[in-house]
C-alpha positions as CSV (number, residue, x, y, z in Angstrom):
1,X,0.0,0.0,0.0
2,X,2.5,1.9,1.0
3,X,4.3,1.7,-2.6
4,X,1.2,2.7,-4.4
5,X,1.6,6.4,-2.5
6,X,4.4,7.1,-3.4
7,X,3.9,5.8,-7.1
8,X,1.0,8.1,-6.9
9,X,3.3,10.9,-5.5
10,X,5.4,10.6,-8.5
11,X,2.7,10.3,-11.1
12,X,1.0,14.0,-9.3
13,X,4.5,15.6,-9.9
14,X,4.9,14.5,-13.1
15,X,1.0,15.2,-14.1
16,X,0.9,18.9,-12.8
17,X,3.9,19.6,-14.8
18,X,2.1,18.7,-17.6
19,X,-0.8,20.9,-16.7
20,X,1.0,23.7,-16.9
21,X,2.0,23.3,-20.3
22,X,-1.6,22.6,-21.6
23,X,-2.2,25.9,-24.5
24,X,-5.8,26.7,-25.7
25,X,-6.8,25.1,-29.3
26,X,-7.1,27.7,-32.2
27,X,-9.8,30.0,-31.2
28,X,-10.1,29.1,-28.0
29,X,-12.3,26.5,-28.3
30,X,-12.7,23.4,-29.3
31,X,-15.7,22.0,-31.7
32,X,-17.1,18.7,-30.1
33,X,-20.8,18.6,-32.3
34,X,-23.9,19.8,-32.7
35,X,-25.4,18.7,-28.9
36,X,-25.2,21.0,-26.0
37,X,-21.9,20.1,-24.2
38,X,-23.0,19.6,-20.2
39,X,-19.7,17.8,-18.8
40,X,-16.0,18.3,-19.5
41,X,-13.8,16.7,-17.9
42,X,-9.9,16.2,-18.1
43,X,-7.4,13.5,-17.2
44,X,-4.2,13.6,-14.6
45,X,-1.4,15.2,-16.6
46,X,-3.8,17.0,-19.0
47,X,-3.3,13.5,-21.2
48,X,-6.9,13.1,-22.0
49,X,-10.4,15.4,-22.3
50,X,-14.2,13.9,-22.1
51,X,-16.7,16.2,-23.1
52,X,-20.7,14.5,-22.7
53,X,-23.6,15.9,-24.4
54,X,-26.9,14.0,-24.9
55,X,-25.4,12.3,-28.0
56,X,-22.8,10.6,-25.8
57,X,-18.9,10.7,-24.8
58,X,-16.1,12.2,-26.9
59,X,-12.8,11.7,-25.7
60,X,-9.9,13.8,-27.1
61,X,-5.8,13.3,-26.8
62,X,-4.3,16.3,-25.5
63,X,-2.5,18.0,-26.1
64,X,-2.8,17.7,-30.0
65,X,-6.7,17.4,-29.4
66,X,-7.3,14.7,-31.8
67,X,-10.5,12.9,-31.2
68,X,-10.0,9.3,-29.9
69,X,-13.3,7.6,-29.2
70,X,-16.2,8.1,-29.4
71,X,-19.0,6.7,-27.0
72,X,-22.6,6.9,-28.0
73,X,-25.0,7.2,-25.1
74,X,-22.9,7.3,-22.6
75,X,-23.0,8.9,-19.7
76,X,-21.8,9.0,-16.9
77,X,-17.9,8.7,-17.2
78,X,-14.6,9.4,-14.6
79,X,-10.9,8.8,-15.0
80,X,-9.1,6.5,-13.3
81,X,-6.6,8.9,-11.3
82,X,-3.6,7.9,-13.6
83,X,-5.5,9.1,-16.5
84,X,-4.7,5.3,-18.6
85,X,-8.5,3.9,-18.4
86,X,-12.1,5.9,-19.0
87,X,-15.2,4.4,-17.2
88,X,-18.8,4.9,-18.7
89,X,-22.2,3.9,-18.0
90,X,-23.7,2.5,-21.1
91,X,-27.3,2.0,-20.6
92,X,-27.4,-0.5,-18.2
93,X,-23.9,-1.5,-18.4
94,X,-20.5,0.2,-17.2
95,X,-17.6,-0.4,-19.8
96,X,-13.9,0.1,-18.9
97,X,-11.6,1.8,-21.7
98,X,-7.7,1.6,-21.9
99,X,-7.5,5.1,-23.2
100,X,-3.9,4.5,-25.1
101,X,-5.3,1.6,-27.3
102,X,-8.9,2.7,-27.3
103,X,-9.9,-1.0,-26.9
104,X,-13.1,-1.9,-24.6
105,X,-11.1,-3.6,-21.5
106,X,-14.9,-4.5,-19.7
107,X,-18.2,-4.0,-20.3
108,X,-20.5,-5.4,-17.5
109,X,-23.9,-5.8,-17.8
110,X,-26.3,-5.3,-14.9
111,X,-27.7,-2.6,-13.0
112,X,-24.7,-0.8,-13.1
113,X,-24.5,2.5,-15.3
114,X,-27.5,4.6,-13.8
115,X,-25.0,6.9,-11.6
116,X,-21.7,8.4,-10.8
117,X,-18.5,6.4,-11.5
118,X,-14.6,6.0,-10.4
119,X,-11.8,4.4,-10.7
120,X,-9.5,3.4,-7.9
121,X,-5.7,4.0,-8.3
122,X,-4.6,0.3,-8.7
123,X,-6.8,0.5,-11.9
124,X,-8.3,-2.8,-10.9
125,X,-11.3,-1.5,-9.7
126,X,-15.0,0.5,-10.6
127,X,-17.6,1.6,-8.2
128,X,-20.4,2.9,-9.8
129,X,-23.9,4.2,-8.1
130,X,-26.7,2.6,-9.3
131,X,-31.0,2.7,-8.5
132,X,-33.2,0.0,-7.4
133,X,-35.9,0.9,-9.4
134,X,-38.2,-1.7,-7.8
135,X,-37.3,-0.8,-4.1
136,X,-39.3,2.6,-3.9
137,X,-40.1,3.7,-0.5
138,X,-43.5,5.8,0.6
139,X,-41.9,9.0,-1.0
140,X,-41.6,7.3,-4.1
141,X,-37.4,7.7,-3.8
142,X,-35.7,5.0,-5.4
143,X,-33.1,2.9,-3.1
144,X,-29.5,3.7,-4.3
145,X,-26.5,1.4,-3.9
146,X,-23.0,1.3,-5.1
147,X,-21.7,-1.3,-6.8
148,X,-17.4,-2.5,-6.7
149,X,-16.3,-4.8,-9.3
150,X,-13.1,-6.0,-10.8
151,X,-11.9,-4.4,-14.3
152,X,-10.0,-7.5,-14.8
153,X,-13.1,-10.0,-14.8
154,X,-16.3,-8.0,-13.8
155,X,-16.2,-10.1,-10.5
156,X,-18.3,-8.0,-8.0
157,X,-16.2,-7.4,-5.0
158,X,-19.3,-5.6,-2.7
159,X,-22.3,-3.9,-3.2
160,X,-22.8,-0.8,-0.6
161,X,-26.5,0.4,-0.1
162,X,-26.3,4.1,0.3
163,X,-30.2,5.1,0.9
164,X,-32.8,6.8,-0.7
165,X,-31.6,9.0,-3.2
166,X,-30.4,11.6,-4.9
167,X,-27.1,9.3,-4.5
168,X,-23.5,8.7,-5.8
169,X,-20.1,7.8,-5.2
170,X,-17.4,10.3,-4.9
171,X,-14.3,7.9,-5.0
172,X,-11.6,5.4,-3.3
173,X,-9.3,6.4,-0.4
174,X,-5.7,7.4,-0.4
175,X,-5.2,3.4,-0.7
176,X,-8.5,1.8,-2.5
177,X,-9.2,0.6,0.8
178,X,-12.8,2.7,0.9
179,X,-14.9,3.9,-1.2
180,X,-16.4,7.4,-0.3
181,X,-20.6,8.0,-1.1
182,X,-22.6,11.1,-0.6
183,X,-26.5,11.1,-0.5
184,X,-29.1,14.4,0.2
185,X,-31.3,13.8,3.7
186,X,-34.2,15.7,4.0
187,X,-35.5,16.6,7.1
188,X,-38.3,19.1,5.9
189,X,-39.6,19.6,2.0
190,X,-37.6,22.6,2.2
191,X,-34.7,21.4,4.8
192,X,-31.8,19.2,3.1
193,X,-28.1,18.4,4.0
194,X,-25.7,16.1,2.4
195,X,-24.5,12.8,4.3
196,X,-21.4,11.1,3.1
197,X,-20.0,7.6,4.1
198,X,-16.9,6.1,4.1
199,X,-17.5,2.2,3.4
200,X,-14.9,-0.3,4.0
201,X,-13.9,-2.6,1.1
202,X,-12.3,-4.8,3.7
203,X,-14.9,-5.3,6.2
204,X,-18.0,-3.7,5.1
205,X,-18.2,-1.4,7.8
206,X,-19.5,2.3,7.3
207,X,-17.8,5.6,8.8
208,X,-20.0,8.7,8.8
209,X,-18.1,11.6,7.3
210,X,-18.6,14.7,9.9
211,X,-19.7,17.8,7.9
212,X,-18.6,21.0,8.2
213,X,-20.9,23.1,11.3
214,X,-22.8,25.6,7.9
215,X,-23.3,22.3,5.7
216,X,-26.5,22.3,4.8
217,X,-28.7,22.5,1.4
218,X,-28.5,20.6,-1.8
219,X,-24.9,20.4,-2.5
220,X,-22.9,17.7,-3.7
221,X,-19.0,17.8,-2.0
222,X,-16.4,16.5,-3.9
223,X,-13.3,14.4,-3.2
224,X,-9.6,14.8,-4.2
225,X,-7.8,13.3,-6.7
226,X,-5.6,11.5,-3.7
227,X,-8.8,10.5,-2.0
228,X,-7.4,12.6,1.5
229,X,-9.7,15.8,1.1
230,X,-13.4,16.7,0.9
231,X,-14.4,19.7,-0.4
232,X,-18.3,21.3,0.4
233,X,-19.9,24.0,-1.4
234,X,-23.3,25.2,0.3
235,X,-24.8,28.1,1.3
236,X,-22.6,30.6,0.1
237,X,-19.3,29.0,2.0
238,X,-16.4,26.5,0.7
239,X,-15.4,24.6,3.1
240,X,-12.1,21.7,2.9
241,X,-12.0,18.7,5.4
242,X,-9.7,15.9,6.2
243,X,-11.5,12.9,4.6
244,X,-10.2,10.4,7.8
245,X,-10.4,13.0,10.7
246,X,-13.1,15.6,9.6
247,X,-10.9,18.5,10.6
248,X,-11.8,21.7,9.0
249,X,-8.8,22.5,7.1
250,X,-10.0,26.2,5.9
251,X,-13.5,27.7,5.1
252,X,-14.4,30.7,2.8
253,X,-17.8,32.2,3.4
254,X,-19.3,34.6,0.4
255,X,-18.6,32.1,-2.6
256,X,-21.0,32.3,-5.2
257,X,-21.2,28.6,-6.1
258,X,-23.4,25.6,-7.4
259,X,-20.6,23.5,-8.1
260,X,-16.9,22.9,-7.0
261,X,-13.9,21.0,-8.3
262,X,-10.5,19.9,-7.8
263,X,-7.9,20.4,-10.2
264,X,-6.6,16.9,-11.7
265,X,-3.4,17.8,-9.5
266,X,-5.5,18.6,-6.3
267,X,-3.3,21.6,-6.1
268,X,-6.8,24.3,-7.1
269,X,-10.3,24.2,-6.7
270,X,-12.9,26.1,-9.0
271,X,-16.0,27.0,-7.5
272,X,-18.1,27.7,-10.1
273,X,-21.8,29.2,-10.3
274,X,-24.7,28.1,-12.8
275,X,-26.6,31.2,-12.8
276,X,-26.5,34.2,-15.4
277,X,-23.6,35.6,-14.0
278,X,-21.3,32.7,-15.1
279,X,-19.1,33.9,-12.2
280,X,-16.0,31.0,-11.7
281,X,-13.4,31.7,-8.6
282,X,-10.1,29.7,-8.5
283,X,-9.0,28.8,-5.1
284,X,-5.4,27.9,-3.7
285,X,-6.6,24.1,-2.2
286,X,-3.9,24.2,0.7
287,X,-4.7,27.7,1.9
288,X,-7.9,28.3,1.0
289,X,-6.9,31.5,-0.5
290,X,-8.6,32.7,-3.8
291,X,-5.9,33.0,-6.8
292,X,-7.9,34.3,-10.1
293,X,-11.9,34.7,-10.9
294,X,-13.4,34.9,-14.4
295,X,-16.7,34.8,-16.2
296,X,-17.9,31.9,-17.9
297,X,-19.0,32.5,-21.4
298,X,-22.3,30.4,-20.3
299,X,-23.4,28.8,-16.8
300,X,-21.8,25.6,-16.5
301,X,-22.4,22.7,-13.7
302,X,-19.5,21.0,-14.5
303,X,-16.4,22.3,-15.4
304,X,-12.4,21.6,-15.6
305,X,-9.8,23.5,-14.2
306,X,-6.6,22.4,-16.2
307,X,-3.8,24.7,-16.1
308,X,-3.7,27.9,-17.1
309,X,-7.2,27.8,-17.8
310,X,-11.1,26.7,-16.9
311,X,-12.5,24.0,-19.5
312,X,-16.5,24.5,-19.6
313,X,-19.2,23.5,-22.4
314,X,-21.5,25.6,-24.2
315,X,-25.1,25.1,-25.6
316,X,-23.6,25.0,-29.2
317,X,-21.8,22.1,-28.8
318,X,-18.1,23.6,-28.1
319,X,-15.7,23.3,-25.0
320,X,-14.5,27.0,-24.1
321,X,-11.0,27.4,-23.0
322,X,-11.1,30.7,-20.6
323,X,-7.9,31.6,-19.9
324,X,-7.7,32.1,-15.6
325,X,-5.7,36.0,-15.0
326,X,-4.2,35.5,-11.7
């Protein structure tokens, strides 16, 4: 375990130089098709960018942004932290792409596909949130679970049952030994907060994740690329925890945000807003303290902060490149 830290050490120094070096495509954008682009999102060492629309998955190599696959469909899709494979929900299936030969590694078939999905850092494993559609309690929520399973064989490994829904999995731990899920409680029709759990791989066992004292509202936290950190956006504050102790690390009150993300690195969060205003604010994710803002050229939930600059779709079927003025 020990040896995949520090390989995973090596591969962040060696991505976030990369990073850096990332330059804008002519134009400063770069023409994906005619769907509205919801989702960009780009690998470790600026290798490798996704963009999803309602047509499906288009992967590009960076930096030469030649396109690689195409996925019809597909949706939803994560990285595997090293950046090599690209896992998508097909339908009811999850299939497991080596991004350098563009072959289909897995494709397994089951309830798997309906949710968020990520790769642990061995590469041998996929948890994926998925919906019992036929377990549907007296609010009519659907009962989410994650499942684990094997990209070698498919094998399942363990399925975690997360609760009613809205659901998902936000990723494995500094070592792959848990897997980290979030789901909204609501304790009035117009009171919610968002619960995470820690879930052993080894033993099963669950660990509440403390939230920060403000949490509270519909926001969905996200974890870091090592697994360590959790970040929560709600309510006008950012707060960053330790993922194992649920110390507060920093909090930032007045942040306009909807969503929030780590850089591939873990080294910068974005915290961007959906509204009109478009308004994005780059964050040091040590400190806390804010390095650049900028204005989207349309409201985007998710976005990627690569570099130099913030990586964010538009309803004409295009990933924007706005360039981050520190």
């Amino acid at each position: 375990m020990k040896r995949l830290a520090v390989l995973t050490l090596l591969l962040t120094t060696a991505a976030l130089a990369e990073e850096k070096t990332l330059k804008a495509p002519d134009g400063g954008a770069l023409k994906v098709g005619a769907q509205p682009v919801g989702v960009v999102h780009v690998s470790s060492g600026a290798k490798w960018l996704v963009a999803t629309s309602a047509g499906g998955a288009t992967v590009f190599s960076l930096p030469s942004f030649e396109k690689k696959l195409s996925i019809a469909k597909a949706w939803p899709e994560g990285f595997s932290p090293d950046g090599a494979l690209l896992a998508v929900g097909e339908g009811s299936a999850v299939s497991v792409y080596d991004l350098a030969s563009g072959t289909k590694l897995l494709s397994k078939i089951g309830r798997y596909g309906s949710g968020e999905i990520c790769v642990s850092r061995s590469n041998k494993l996929v948890a994926c949130a998925y919906e019992l559609r036929t377990a549907i309690d007296k609010d009519n929520e659907h009962n989410w679970h994650a499942g684990v399973f094997q990209v070698k064989d498919g094998d399942d490994m363990r399925d975690l049952g997360i609760g009613a829904g809205p659901a998902g999995v936000l990723g494995f731990g500094p070592e792959d030994e848990e897997v980290f899920t979030w789901r909204w409680e609501r304790f009035s029709n117009t009171d919610f907060s968002t619960a995470v759990v820690a879930h052993s791989l080894k033993t099963g066992e669950q660990r509440i994740v403390k939230s920060p004292p403000k949490q509270r509202g519909l926001g969905v936290p996200r974890l870091s690329p090592a697994g360590d950190r959790l970040v929560w956006s709600t309510q006008g504050e950012l707060t960053l925890t330790d993922a194992k102790t649920d110390q507060v690390l920093w909090s930032v009150e007045d942040v306009k945000s909807s969503s929030v993300h780590f850089s591939p690195d873990g080294e910068r969060l974005v915290a961007a807003a959906m509204d009109k205003s478009g308004e994005a604010v780059l964050f040091d994710a040590k400190s806390g303290k804010k390095l650049a803002a900028v204005t989207l050229p349309e409201p985007s939930y998710e976005v990627a902060l690569v570099g130099d600059f913030l990586l964010s779709g538009t309803k004409d079927g295009k990933v924007v490149f706005t360039e981050l003025k520190r």
